[in-house]
N, C-alpha and C positions, 0 to 999 in steps of 0.2 A: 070488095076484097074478100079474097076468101077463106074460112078456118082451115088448120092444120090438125090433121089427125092422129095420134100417136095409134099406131098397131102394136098390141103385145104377141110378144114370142108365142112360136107355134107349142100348142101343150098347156099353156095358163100356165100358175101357179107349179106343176107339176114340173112341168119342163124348167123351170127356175132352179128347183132345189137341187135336181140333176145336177146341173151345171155347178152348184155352190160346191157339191159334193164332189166331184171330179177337179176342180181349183183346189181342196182341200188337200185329198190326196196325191197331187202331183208337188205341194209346198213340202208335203211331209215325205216322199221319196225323195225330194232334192236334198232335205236337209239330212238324210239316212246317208244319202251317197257323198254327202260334201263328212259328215262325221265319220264313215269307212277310208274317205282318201285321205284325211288328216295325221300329220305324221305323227308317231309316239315317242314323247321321249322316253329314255328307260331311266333308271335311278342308277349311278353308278358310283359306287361307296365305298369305304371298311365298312365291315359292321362286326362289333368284338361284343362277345361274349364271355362269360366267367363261370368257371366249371371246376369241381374240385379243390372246394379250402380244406386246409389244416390247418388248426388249432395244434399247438405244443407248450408246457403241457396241456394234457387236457382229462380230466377239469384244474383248473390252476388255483393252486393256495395263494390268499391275500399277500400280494408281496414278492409276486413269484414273477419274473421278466417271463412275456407271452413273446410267441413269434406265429406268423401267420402268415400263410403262403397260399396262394391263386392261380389258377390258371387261364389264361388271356389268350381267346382262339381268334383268328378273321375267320368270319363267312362269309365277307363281304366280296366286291369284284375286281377291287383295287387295297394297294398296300396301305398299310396307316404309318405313313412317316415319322409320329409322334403320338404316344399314348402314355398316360398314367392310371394306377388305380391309387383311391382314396381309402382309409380307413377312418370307420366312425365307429367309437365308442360308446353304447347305451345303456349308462349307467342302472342302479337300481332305483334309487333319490330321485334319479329324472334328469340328471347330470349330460347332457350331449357333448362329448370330448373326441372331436379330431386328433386323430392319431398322427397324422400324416400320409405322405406321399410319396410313392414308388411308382420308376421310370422304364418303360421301354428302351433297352440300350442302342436295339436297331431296327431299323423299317422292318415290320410285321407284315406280310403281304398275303395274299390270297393261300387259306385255308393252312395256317401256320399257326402254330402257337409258341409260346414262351410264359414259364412259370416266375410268376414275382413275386418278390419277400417282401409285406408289408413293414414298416419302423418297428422294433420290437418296442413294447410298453410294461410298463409294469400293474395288474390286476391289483384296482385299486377299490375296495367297497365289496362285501359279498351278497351273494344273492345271484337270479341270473339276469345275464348281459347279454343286448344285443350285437354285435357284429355286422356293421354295415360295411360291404364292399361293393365301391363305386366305381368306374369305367371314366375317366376326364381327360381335359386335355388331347381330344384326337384330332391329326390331321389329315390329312382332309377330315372336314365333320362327318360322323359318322351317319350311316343310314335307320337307326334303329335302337333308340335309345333307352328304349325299354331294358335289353336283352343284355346291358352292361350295370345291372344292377343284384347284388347278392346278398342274403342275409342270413344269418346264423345265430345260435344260441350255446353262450360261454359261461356255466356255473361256477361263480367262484367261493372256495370254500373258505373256512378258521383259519385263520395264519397257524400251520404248528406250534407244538408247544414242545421246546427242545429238552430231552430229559436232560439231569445231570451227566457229564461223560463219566463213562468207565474208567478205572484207574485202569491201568495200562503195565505191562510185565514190564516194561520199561522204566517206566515209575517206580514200581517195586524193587526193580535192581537197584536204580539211583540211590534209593531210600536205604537199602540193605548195604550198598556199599557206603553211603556216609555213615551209615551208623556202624561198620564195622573199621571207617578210617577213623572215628574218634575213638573205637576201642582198642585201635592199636595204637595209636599215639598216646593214650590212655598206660596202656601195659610196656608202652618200650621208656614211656617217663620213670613208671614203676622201676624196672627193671635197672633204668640209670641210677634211679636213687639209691637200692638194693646193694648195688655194688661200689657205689659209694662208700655206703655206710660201710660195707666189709675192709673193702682199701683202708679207711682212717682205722678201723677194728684191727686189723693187721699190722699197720704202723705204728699203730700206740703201742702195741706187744712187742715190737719189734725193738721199736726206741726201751723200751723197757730192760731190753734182754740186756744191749750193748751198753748200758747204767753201769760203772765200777757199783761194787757192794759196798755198802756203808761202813766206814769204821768200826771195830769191836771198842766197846767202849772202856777205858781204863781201868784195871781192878784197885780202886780204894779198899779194900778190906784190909785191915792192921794186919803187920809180917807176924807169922810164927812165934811163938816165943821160942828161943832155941838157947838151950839145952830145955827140955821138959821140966 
């Protein structure tokens, strides 16, 4: 029986690598051209962003009701059926206080905006405050959740310190005229009494006048003697 020869490929060792190398490169343009034909999906979203706050007032005295308003654009490629922004409060203390939440009233669509008025609050603690506004509650979810986030900075000062008020020209009449209604009911009491006293002063004189005169009173003196 006879051996079995193996013959190696024409080229030795040389002609091998060839080959490995040209297997490599037909794996790696198959898989180029299978990743070119592969479909793409696109991202199709709202994507809201926040542009232009106002603070009012601004800077707010401790105690002073804030109001704060935003503006809520789509750049997105579809309408956001539902959106809200969030207001956070950052205190000085370290206090983290939600304000609340304000609502889109209608489908926001592609490259539209609408201005929202955050809950108005009352400026509580002075020092400065951060102002967080948030982008929530979007329908469809949005694409880009970065670009719905804002913040700002709200100094809040002394509560006033209210002087006394001005007396007022008004005040002063009032005043002028009670004190000149007790000086006339003052002088017309006078004045009733006044003539009073002359009425009885006149009657007594008067009863006096219409008096018959008194009797002369009888001459007791002893008569004459008569003849002298």
């Amino acid at each position: 029986m006879g051996r079995a020869w193996w013959a190696p490929p024409r080229g030795g060792r040389r002609g091998g690598r060839i080959f490995a190398l040209e297997i490599g490169f037909f794996l790696v343009a198959t898989a180029g051209i299978a990743a070119a034909t592969s479909p793409t999906l696109s991202q199709v979203a709202p994507d809201l962003w926040l542009a232009n706050p106002t603070v009012s007032p601004m800077p707010p005295y401790e105690g002073d009701v804030v109001h704060v308003t935003v503006t809520v654009a789509n750049v997105g490629d579809i309408a956001a059926s539902t959106a809200a922004v969030e207001l956070i409060d950052s205190r000085p203390n370290g206090d983290i206080i939600t304000i609340g939440r304000s609502s889109i009233a209608n489908p926001l669509g592609p490259d539209q905006s609408v201005v929202l008025e955050a809950p108005p609050f009352f400026a509580v603690g002075t020092g400065e405050h951060t102002l967080t506004l948030r982008v929530a509650d979007v329908t469809p979810a949005g694409s880009n959740a970065s670009h719905g986030v804002l913040s700002l900075q709200m100094p809040v000062l002394h509560a006033k310190v209210s002087p006394p008020p001005p007396t007022s020209s008004d005040g002063l009449r009032a005043e002028a005229l009670e004190a000149l209604g007790v000086g006339a009911v003052l002088g017309f009491l006078f004045v009733v009494a006044a003539i009073g006293i002359a009425i009885a002063f006149v009657a007594r004189r008067r009863a006096a006048e219409l008096e018959p005169p008194p009797p002369e009173p009888r001459d007791e003196s002893p008569p004459p003697l008569w003849p002298p």
